[in-house]
Structures are given as structure tokens and as C-alpha cells.
C-alpha positions in Angstrom: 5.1 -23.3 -26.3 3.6 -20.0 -28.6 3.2 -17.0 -26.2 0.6 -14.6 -26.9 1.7 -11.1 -28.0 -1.3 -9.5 -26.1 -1.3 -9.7 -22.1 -4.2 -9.3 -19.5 -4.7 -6.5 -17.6 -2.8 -5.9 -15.1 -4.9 -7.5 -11.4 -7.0 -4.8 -9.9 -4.5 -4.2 -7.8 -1.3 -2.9 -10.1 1.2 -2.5 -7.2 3.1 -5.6 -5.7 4.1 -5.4 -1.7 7.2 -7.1 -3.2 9.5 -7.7 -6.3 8.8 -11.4 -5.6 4.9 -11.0 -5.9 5.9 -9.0 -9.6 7.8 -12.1 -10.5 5.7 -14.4 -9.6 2.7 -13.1 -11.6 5.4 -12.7 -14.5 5.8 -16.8 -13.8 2.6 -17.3 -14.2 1.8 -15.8 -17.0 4.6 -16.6 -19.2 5.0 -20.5 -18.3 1.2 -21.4 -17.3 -0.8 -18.6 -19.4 1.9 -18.7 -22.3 1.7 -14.8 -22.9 4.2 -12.6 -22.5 4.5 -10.6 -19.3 5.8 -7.3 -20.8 6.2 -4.9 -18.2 6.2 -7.1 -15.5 9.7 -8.0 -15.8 12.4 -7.0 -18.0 12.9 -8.3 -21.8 15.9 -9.7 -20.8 14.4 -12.0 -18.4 11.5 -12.6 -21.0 14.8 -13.7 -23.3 16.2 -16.0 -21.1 12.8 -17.5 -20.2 12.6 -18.0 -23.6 16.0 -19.7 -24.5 14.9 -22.1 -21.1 11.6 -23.1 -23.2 13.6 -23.9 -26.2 16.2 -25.8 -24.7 13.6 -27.7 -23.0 14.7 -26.9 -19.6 12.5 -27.2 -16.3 11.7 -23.7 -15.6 12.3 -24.2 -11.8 15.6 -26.2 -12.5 18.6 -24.7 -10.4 21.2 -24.4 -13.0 24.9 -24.8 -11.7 27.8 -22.1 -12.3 31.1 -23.2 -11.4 32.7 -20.1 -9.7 36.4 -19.5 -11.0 39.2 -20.3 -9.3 41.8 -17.4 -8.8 44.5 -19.2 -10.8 42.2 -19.4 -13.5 41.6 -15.8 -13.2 45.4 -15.1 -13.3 46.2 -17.4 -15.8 43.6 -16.1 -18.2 45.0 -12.3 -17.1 48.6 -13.9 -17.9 47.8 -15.3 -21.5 46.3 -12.0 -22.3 48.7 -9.2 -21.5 49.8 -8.9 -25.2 45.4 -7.8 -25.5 45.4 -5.9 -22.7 48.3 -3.6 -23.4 46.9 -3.6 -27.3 43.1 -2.7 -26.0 44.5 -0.2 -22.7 43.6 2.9 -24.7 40.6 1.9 -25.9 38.9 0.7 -22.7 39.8 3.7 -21.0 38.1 5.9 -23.3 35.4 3.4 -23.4 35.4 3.4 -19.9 35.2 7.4 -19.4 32.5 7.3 -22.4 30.2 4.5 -20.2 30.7 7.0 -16.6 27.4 7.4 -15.3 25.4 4.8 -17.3 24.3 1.4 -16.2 26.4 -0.4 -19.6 29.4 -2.1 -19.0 32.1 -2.8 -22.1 34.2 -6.6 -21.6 36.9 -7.6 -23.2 37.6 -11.3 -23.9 40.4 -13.4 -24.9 39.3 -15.9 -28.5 38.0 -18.2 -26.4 35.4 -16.1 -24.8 36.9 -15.7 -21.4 36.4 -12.1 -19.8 39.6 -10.2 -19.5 38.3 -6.8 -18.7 35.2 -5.2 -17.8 34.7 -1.3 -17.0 33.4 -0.4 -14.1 29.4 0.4 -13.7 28.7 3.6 -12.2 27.2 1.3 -9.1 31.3 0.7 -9.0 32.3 4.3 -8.6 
């Protein structure tokens, strides 16, 4: 699917009673209309809307996540202390540099599992 660079105006009426009514339009034109729905939702939602097409994915499959378990959680921590105590200094100051920004810093282990992540200032 090729989506258009250029998008339609915006319907007459520009404001949305809900988020879901923003999306929805965003839906529509990305998957039925094939343009892009800058604006209308974030570029990181265009992204993974993108990666769906390319995989070949049903847009309106539910995809699973398999929630982990707290001994995976502390065995992960466990493996890791040696790259914790290494990285402590570092993620502080990365974590006082971040203060009052939406960006969060992670740390993972070599096989891609999270470790660490600063706190957001939504955590504060």
C-alpha cells in the first residue's frame, strides 16, 4: 500500500468531541484513503501503522503481549547487577538531565531485556 504524501483538508468541522473520533478519521485515511494522516495522530503511530502494513498484519488484529512474571523481573535484575553498579552514575545524571521532559533513558541487558528506566516527570 503507497500512502500519499498530501492529505485532505481537514472535515469542516476541525475539532473532534473525542480522541476516538481523531483516531478514527486517522484510520480512515491511512488504511482506506492510503494517505498519511499527519497531524491527526502522532508520527509514531503513523510508524507503527506502517511496520503493520509491511508485515502484512490485519490492522484490527489484537496483538498479544505476554505480561512478565516477577521472577523474570528479578532474575533479569539479578543477572545484571555487575551493569547496574557499572551504569549507576551514569543513569543518575541521565536521569537528573531528563527531570521535567517527557523522554525516558533504559538500560538493557545484551539480550534486549530492560534493566532500568528513569523516571518520566509524569513519575515525579
Amino acid at each position: 500500500m503507497e500512502h500519499r504524501s498530501h492529505t485532505n483538508p481537514l472535515p469542516p468541522q476541525p475539532f473532534f468531541s473525542t480522541p476516538q473520533q481523531r483516531l478514527a478519521l486517522a484510520r480512515q485515511r491511512y488504511f482506506d484513503d492510503g494517505e498519511r494522516p499527519s497531524g491527526l495522530v502522532s508520527e509514531s503511530v503513523i510508524q507503527s501503522w506502517s511496520r503493520c502494513v509491511q508485515a502484512h498484519r490485519d490492522p484490527v488484529e489484537r496483538i498479544a503481549f505476554n505480561p512478565v512474571t516477577p521472577s523474570r523481573i528479578h532474575s533479569a535484575l539479578a543477572r545484571s547487577q555487575m551493569l547496574l553498579q557499572a551504569a549507576a552514575t551514569d543513569l543518575d545524571q541521565l536521569e537528573h538531565t531528563l527531570a521535567g521532559t517527557a523522554c525516558t533513558a533504559i538500560l538493557t541487558d545484551p539480550q534486549g531485556v530492560v534493566v532500568h528506566a528513569t523516571r518520566s516527570a509524569a513519575d515525579h
